[in-house]
C-alpha positions, 0 to 999 in steps of 0.5 A, spaced: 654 599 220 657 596 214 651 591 214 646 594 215 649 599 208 649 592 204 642 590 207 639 596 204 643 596 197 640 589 198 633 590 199 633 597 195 636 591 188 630 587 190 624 592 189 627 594 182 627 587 180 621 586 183 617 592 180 621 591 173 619 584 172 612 583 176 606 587 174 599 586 177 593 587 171 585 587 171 582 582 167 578 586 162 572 582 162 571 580 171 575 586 173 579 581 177 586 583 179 593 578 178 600 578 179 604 576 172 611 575 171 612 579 165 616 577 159 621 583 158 623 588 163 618 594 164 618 599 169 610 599 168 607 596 174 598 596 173 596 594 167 588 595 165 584 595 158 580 601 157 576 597 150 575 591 156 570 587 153 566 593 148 566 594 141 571 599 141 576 600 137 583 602 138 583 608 132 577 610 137 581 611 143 585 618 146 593 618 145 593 616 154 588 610 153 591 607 147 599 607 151 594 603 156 591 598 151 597 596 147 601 595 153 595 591 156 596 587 149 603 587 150 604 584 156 597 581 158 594 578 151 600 577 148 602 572 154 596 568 154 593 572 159 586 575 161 582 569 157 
């Protein structure tokens, strides 16, 4: 029993360092998904672009969709990715 209780601590750990440190985003421009490490730790896990590859600005944008884009600069961008 006491195994088995240390296993789940174990696994349950495992998932919150993975959905911690790994992200999955849509690249802005081929629609592609990718698994990326992320470079600091954020419960966040998708990440997408709602400018994607138009002529929109960020000061255009409603308040949920610019959370979404300066995350995706953040993390994506940022980092070199989605080029």
């Amino acid at each position: 029993m006491k195994r088995l209780q240390v296993l789940g601590v174990v696994a349950y750990l495992g998932f919150v360092l993975i959905r911690l440190f790994f992200g999955v985003y849509t690249h802005d421009e081929f629609g592609e998904k990718h698994l990326f490490i992320k470079h600091r730790p954020h419960w966040k896990w998708s990440f997408y672009s709602p400018i994607g590859m138009s002529d929109k600005k960020l000061e255009n944008l409603d308040e949920e969709r610019k959370y979404e884009q300066l995350m995706f600069n953040e993390f994506v961008r940022e980092q070199g990715l989605s080029r």
